[in-house]
ROMAR-71682 format. One record per atom (N, C-alpha, C, O): x, y, z; atom name. Coordinates in nm, 3 decimals, always signed. Layout:
N
+---------+---------+---------+-------+
!    east !   north !      up ! atomo !
+---------+---------+---------+-------+
!       X !       Y !       Z !    CA !
...
+---------+---------+---------+-------+
REM end
This chain:
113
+---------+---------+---------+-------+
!    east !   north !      up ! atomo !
+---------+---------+---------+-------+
!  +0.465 !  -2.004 !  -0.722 !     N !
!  +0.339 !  -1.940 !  -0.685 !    CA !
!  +0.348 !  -1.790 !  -0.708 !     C !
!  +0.449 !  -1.724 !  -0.686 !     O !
!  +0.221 !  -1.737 !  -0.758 !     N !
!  +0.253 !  -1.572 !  -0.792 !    CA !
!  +0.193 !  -1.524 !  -0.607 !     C !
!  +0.169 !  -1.579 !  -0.499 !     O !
!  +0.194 !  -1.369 !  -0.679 !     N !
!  +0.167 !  -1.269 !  -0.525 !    CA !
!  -0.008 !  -1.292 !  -0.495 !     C !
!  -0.061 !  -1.250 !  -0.393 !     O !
!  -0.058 !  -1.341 !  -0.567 !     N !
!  -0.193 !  -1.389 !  -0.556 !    CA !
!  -0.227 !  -1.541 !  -0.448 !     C !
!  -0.316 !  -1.562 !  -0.364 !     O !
!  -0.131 !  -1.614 !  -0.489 !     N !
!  -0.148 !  -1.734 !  -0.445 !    CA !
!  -0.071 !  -1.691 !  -0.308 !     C !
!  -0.119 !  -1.759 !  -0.217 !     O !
!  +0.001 !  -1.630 !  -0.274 !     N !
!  +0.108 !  -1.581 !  -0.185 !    CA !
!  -0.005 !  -1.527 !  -0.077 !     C !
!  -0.025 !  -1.594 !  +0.025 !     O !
!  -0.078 !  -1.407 !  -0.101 !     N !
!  -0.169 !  -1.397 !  -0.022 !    CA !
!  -0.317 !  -1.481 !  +0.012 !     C !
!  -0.369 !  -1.494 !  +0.123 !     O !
!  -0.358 !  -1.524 !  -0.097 !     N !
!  -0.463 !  -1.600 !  -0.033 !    CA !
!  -0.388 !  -1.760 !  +0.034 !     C !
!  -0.446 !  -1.858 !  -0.012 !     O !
!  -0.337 !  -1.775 !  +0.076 !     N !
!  -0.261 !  -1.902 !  +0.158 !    CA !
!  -0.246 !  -1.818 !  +0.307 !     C !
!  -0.299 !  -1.872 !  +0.404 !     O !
!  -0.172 !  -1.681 !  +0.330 !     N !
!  -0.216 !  -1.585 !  +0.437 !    CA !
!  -0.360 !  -1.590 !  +0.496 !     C !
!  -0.385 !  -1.612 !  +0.614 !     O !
!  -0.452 !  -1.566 !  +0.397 !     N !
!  -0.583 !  -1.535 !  +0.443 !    CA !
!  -0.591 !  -1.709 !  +0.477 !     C !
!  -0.631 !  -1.735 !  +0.591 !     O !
!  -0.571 !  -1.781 !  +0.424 !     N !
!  -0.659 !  -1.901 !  +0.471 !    CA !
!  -0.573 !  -1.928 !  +0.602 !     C !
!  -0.624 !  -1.992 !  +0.694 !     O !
!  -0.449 !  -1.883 !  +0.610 !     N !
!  -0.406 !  -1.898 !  +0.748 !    CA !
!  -0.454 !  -1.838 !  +0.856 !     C !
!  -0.462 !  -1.898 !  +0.963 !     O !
!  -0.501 !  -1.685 !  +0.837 !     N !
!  -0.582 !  -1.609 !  +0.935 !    CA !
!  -0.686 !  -1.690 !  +0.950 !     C !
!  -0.694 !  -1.743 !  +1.061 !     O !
!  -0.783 !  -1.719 !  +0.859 !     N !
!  -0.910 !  -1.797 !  +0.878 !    CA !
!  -0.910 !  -1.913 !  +0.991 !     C !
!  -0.981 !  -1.935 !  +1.090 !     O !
!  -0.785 !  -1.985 !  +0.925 !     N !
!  -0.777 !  -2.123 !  +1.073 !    CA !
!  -0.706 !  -2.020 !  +1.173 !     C !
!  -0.794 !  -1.952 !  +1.225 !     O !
!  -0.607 !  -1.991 !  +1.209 !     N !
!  -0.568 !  -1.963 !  +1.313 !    CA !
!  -0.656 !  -1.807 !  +1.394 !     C !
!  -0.678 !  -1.813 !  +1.515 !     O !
!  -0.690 !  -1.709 !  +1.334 !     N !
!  -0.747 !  -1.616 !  +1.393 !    CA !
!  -0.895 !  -1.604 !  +1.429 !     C !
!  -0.948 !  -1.537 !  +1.518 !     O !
!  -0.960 !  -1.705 !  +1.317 !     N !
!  -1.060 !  -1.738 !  +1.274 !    CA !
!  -1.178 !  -1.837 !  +1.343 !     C !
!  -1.300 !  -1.832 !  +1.358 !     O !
!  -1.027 !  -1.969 !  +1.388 !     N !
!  -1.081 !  -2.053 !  +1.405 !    CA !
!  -1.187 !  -2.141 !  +1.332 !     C !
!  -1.289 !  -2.186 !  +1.383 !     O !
!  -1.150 !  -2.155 !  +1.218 !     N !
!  -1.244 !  -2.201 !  +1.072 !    CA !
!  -1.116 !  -2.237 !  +0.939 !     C !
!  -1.009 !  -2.199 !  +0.891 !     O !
!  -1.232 !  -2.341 !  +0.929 !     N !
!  -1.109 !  -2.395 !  +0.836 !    CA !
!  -1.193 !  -2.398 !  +0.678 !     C !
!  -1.292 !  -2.453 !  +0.630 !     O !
!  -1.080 !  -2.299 !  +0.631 !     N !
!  -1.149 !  -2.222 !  +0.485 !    CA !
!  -1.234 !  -2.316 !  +0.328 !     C !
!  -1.205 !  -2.428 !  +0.286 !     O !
!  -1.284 !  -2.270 !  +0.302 !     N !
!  -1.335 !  -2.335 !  +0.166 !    CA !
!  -1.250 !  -2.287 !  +0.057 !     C !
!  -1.295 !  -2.206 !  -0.024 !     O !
!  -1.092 !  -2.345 !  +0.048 !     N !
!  -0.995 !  -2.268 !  -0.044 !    CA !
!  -1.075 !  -2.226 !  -0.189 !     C !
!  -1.048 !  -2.115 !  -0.234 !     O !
!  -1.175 !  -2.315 !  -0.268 !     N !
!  -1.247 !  -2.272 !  -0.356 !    CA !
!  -1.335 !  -2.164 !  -0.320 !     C !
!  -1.352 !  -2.096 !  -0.421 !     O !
!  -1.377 !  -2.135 !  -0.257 !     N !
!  -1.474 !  -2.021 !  -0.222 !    CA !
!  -1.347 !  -1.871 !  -0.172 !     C !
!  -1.353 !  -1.753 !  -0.208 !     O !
!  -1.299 !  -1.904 !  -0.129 !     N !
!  -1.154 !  -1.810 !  -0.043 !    CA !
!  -1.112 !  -1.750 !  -0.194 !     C !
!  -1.132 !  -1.631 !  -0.218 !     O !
!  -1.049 !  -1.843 !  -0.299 !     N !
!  -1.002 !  -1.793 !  -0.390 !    CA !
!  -1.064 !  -1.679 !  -0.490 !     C !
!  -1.009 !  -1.582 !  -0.544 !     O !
!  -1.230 !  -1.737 !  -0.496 !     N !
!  -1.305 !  -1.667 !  -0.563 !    CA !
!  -1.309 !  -1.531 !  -0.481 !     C !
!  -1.234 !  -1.449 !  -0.532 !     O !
!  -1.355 !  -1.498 !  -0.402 !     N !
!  -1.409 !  -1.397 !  -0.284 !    CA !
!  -1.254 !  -1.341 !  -0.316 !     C !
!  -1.265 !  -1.246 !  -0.393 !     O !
!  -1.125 !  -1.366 !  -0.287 !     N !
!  -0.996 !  -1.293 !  -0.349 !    CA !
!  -0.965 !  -1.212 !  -0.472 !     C !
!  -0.934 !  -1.094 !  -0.467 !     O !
!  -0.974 !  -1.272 !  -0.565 !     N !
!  -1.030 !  -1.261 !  -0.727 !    CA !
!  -1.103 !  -1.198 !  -0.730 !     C !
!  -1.073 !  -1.130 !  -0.828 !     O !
!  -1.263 !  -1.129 !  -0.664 !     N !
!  -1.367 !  -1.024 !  -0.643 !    CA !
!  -1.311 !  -0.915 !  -0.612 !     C !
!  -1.346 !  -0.810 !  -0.664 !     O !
!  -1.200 !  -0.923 !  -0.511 !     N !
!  -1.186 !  -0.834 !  -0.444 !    CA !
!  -1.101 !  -0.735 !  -0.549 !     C !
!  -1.057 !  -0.623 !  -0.527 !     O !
!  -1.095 !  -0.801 !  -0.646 !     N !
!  -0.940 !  -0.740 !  -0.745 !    CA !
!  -0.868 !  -0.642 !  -0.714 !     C !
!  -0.871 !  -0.626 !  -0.592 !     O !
!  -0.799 !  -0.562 !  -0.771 !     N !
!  -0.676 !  -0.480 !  -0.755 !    CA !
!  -0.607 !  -0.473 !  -0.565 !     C !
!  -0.501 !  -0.478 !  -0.503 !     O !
!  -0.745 !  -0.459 !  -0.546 !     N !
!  -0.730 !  -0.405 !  -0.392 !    CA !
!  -0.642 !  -0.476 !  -0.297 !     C !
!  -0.575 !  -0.415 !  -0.213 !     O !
!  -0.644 !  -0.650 !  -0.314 !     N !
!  -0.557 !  -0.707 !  -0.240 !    CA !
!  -0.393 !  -0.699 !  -0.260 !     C !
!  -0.307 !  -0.777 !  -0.219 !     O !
!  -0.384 !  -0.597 !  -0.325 !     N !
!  -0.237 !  -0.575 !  -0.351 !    CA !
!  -0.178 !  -0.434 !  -0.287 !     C !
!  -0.058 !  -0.409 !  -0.296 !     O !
!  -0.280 !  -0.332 !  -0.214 !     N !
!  -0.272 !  -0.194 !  -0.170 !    CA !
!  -0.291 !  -0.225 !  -0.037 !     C !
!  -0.386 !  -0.289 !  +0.009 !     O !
!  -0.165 !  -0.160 !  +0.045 !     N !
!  -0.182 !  -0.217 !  +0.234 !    CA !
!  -0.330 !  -0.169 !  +0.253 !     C !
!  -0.413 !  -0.249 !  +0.297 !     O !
!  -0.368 !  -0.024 !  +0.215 !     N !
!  -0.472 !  +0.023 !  +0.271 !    CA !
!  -0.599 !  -0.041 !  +0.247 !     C !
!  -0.686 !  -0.049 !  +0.333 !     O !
!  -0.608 !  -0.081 !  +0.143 !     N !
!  -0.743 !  -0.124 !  +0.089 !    CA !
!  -0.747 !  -0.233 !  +0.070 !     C !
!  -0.833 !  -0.271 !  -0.009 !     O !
!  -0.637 !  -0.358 !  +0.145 !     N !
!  -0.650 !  -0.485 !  +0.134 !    CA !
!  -0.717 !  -0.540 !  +0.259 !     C !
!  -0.762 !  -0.654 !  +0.271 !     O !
!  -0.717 !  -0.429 !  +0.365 !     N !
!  -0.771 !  -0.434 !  +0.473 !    CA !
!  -0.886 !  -0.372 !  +0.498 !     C !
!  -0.938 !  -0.312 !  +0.403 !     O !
!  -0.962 !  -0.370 !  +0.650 !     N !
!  -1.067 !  -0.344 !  +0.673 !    CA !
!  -1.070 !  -0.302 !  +0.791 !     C !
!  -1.062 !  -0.381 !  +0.885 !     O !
!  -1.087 !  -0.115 !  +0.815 !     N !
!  -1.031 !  -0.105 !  +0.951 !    CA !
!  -1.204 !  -0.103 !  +1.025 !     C !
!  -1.303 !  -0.033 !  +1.005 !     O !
!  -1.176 !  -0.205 !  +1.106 !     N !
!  -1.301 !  -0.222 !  +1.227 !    CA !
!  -1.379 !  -0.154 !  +1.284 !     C !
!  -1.501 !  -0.162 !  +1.292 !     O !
!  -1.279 !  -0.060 !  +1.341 !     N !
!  -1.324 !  +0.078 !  +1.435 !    CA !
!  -1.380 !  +0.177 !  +1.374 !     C !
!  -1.439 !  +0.271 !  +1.428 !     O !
!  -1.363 !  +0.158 !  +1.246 !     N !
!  -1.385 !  +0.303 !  +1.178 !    CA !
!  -1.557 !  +0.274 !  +1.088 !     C !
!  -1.591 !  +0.209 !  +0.989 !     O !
!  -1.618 !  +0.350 !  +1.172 !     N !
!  -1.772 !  +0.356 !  +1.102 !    CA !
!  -1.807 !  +0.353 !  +0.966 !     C !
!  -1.882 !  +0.265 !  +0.924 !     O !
!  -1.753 !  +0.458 !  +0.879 !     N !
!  -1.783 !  +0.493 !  +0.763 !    CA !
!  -1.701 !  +0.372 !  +0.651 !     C !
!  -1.750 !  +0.340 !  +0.542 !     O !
!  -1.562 !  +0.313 !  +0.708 !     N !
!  -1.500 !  +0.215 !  +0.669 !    CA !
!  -1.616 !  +0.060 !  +0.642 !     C !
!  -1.633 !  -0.015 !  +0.546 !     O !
!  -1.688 !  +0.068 !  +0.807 !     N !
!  -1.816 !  -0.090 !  +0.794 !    CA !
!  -1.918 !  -0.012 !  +0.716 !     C !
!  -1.967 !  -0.081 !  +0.626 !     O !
!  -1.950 !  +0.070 !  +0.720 !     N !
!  -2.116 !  +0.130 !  +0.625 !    CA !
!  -2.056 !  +0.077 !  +0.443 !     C !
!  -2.145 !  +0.033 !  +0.370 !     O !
!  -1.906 !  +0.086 !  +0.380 !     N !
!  -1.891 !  +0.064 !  +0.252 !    CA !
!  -1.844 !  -0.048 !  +0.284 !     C !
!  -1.767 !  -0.074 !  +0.192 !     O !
!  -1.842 !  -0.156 !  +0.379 !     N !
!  -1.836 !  -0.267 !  +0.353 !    CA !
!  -2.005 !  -0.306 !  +0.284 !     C !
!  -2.050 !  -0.351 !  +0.179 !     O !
!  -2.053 !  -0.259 !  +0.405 !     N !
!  -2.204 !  -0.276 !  +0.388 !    CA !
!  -2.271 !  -0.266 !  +0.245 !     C !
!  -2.319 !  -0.356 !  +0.176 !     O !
!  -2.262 !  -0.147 !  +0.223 !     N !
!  -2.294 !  -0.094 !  +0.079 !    CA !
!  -2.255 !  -0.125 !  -0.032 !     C !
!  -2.336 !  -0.148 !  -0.122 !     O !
!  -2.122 !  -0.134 !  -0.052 !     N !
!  -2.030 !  -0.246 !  -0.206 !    CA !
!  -2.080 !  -0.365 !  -0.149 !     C !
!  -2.182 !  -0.419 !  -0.193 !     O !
!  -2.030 !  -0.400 !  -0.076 !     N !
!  -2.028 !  -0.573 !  -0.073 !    CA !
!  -2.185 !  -0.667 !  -0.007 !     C !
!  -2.244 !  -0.767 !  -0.046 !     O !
!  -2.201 !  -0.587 !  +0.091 !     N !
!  -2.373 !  -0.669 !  +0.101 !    CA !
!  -2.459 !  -0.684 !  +0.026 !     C !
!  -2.511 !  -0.792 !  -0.002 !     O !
!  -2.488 !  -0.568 !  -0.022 !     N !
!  -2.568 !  -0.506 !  -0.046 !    CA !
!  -2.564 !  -0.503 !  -0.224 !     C !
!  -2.656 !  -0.537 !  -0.299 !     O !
!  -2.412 !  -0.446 !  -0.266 !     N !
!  -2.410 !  -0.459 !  -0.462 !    CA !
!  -2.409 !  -0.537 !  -0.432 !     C !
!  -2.518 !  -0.577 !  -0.391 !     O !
!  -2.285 !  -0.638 !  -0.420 !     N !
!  -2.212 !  -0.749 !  -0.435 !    CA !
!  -2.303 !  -0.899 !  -0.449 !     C !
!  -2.316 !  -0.984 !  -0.538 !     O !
!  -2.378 !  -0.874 !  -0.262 !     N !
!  -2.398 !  -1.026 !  -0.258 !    CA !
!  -2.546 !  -1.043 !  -0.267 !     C !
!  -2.602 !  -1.152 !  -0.261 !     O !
!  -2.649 !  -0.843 !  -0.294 !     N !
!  -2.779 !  -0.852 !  -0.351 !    CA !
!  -2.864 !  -0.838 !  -0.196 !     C !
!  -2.987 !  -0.842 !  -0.200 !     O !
!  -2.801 !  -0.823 !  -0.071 !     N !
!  -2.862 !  -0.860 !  -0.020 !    CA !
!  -2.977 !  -0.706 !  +0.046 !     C !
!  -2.952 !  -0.589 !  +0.017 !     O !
!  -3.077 !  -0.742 !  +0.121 !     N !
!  -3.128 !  -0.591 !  +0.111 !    CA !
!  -3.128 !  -0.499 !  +0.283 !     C !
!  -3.159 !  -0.513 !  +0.401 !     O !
!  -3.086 !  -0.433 !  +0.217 !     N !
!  -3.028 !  -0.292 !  +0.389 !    CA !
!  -3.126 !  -0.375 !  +0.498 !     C !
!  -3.231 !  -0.436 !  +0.477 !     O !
!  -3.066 !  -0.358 !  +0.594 !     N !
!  -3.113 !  -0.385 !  +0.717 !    CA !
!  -3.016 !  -0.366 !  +0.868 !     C !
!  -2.893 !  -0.377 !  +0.869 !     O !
!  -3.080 !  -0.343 !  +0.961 !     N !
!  -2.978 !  -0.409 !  +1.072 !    CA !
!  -2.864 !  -0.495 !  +1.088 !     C !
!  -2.752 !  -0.494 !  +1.138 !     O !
!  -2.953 !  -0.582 !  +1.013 !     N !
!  -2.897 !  -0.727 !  +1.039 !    CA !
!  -2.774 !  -0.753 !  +0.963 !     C !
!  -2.699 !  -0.847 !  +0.987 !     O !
!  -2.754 !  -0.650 !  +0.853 !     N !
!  -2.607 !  -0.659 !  +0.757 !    CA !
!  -2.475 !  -0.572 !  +0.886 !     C !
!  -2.362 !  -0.621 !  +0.890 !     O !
!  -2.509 !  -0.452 !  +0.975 !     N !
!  -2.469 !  -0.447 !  +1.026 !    CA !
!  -2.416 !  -0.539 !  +1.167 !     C !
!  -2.299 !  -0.542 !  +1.205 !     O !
!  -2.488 !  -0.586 !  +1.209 !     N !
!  -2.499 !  -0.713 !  +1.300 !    CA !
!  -2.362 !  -0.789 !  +1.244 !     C !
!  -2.251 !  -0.802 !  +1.295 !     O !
!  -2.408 !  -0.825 !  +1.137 !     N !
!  -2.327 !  -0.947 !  +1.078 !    CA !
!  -2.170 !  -0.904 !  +1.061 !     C !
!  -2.069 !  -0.967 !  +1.092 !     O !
!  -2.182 !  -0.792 !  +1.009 !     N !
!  -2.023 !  -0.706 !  +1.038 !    CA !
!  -1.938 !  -0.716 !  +1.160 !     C !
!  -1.819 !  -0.747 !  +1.172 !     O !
!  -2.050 !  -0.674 !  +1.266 !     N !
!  -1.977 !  -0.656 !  +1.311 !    CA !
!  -1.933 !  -0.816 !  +1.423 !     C !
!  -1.827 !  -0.829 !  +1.484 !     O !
!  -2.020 !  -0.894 !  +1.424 !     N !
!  -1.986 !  -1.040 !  +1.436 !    CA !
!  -1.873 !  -1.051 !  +1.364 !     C !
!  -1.786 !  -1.029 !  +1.449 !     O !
!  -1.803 !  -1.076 !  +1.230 !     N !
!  -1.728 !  -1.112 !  +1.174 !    CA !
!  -1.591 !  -1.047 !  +1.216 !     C !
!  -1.478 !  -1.095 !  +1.202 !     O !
!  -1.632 !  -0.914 !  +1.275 !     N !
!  -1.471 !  -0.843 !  +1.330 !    CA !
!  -1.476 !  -0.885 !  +1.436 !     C !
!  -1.365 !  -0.866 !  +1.487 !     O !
!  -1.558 !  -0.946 !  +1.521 !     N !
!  -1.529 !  -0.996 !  +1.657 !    CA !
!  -1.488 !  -1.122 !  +1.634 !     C !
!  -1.410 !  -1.172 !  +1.715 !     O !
!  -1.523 !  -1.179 !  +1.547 !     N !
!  -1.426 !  -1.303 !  +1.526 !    CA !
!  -1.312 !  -1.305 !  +1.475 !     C !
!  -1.238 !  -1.399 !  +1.504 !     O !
!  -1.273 !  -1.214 !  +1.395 !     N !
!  -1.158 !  -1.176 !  +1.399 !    CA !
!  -1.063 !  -1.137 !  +1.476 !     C !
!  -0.941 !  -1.132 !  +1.463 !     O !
!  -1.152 !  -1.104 !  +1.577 !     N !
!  -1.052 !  -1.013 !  +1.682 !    CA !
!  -1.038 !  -0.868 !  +1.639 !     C !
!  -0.997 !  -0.828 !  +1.530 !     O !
!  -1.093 !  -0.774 !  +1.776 !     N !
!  -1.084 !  -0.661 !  +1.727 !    CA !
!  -0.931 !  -0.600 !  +1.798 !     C !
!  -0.908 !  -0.479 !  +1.812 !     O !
!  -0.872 !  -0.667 !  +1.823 !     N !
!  -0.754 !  -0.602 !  +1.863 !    CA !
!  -0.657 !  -0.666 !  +1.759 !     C !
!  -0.539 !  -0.636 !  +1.780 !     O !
!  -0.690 !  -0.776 !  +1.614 !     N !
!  -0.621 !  -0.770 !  +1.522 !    CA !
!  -0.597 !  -0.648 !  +1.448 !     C !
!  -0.688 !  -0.569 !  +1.423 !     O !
!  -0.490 !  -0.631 !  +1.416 !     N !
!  -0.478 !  -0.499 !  +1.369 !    CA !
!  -0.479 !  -0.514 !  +1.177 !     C !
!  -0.504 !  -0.421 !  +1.100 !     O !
!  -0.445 !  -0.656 !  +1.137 !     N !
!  -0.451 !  -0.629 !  +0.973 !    CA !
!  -0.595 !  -0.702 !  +0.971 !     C !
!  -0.585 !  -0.824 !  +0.966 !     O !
!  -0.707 !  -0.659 !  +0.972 !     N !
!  -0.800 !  -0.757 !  +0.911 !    CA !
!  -0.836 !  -0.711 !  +0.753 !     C !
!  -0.900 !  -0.617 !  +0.706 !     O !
!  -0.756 !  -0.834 !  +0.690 !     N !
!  -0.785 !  -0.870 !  +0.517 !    CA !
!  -0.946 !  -0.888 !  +0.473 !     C !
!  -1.038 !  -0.968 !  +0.493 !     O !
!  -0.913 !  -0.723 !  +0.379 !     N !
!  -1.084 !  -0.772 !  +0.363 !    CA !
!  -1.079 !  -0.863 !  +0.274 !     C !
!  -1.122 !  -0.764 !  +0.216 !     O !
!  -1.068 !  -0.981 !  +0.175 !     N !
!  -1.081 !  -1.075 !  +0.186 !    CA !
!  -1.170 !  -1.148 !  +0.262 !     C !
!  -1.284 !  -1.179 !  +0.227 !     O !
!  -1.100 !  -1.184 !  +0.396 !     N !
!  -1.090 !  -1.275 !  +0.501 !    CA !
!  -1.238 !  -1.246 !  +0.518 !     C !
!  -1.335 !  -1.320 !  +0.506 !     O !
!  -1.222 !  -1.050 !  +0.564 !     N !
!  -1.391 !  -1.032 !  +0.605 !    CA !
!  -1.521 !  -1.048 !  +0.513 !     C !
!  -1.635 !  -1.061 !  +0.556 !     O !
!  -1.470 !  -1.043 !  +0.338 !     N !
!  -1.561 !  -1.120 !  +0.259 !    CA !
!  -1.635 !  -1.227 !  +0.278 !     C !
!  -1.758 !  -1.240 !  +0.280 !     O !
!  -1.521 !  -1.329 !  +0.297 !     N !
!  -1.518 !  -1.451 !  +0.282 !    CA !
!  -1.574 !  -1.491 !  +0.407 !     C !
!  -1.616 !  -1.606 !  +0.412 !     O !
!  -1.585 !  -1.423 !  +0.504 !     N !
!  -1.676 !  -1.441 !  +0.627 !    CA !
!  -1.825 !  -1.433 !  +0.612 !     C !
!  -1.904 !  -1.526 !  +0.632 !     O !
!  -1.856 !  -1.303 !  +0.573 !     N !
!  -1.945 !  -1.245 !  +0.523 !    CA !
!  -2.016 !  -1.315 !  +0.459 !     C !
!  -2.134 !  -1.335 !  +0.488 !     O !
!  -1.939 !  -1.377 !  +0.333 !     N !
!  -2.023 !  -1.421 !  +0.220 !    CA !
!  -2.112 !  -1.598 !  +0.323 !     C !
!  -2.231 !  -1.628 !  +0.322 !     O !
!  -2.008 !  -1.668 !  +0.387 !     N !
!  -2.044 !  -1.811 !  +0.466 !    CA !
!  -2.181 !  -1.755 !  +0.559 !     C !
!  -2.284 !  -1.821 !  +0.573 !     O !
!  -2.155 !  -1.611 !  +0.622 !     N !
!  -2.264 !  -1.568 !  +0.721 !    CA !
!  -2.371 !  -1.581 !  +0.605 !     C !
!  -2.432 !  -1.688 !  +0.605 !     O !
!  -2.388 !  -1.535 !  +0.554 !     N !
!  -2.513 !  -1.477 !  +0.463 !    CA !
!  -2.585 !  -1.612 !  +0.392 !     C !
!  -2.705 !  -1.622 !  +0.363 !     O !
!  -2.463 !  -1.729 !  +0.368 !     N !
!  -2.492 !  -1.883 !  +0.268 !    CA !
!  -2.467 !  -1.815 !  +0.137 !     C !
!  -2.474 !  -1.886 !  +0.038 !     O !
!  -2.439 !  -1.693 !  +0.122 !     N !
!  -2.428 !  -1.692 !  -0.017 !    CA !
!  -2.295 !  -1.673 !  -0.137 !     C !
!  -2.268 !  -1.583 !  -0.216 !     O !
!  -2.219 !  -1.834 !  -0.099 !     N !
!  -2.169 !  -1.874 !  -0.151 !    CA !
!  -2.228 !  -1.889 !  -0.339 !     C !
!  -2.136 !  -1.910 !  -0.418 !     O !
!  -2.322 !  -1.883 !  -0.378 !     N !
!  -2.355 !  -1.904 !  -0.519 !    CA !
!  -2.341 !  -1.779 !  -0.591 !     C !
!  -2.338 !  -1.784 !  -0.714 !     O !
!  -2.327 !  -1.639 !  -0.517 !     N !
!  -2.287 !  -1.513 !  -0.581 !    CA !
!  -2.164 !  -1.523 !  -0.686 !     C !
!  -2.145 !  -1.465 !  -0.793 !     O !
!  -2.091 !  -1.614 !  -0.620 !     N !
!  -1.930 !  -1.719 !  -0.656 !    CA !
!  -1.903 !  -1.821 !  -0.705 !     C !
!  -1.798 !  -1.885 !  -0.696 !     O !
!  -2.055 !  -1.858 !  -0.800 !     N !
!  -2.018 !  -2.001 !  -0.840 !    CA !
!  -1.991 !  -2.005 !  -1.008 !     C !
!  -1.959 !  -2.110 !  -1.063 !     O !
+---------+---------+---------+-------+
REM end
């Protein structure tokens, strides 16, 4: 297995165990693969919670370019649901993981097909 397959088997482990959800490894992989270079840099493989300006470019790359969807509240809402399911006292949350949350919140799994 390469360092690719190495980490997304991690994320699908966070997903069941931190998550409590048991992953769509086809959808997980894709949403990994999006994320490119980044899941290989500690800093930017993650997603720090607490930090405002950190959820606004989740918001902005990924809601919003990414999955098309259009500004609102409710993209914030959904953020920040997804770090509470994560747990905000997790300290690595893989953005990945929070993609791949993201993308199931929204249904828009076909951004990925």
């Amino acid at each position: 297995m390469g360092k690719r397959d190495d980490l997304i088997a991690k994320y699908a482990d966070d997903l069941k165990n931190k998550c409590g959800m048991t992953p769509d490894m086809d959808l997980l992989t894709k949403v990994t693969i999006g994320c490119g270079p980044a899941i290989y840099n500690d800093d930017a493989s993650t997603v720090a919670g607490s930090q405002a300006s950190e959820l606004e470019t989740v918001k902005t790359n990924f809601l919003v370019k990414k999955l098309g969807l259009k500004d609102g509240p409710e993209l914030m809402d959904a953020i920040n649901s997804v770090i509470e399911t994560y747990g905000k006292s997790e300290r690595n949350k893989y953005r990945a993981v929070v993609y791949y949350m993201l993308t199931k919140h929204f249904g828009k799994e076909s951004v990925y097909g």
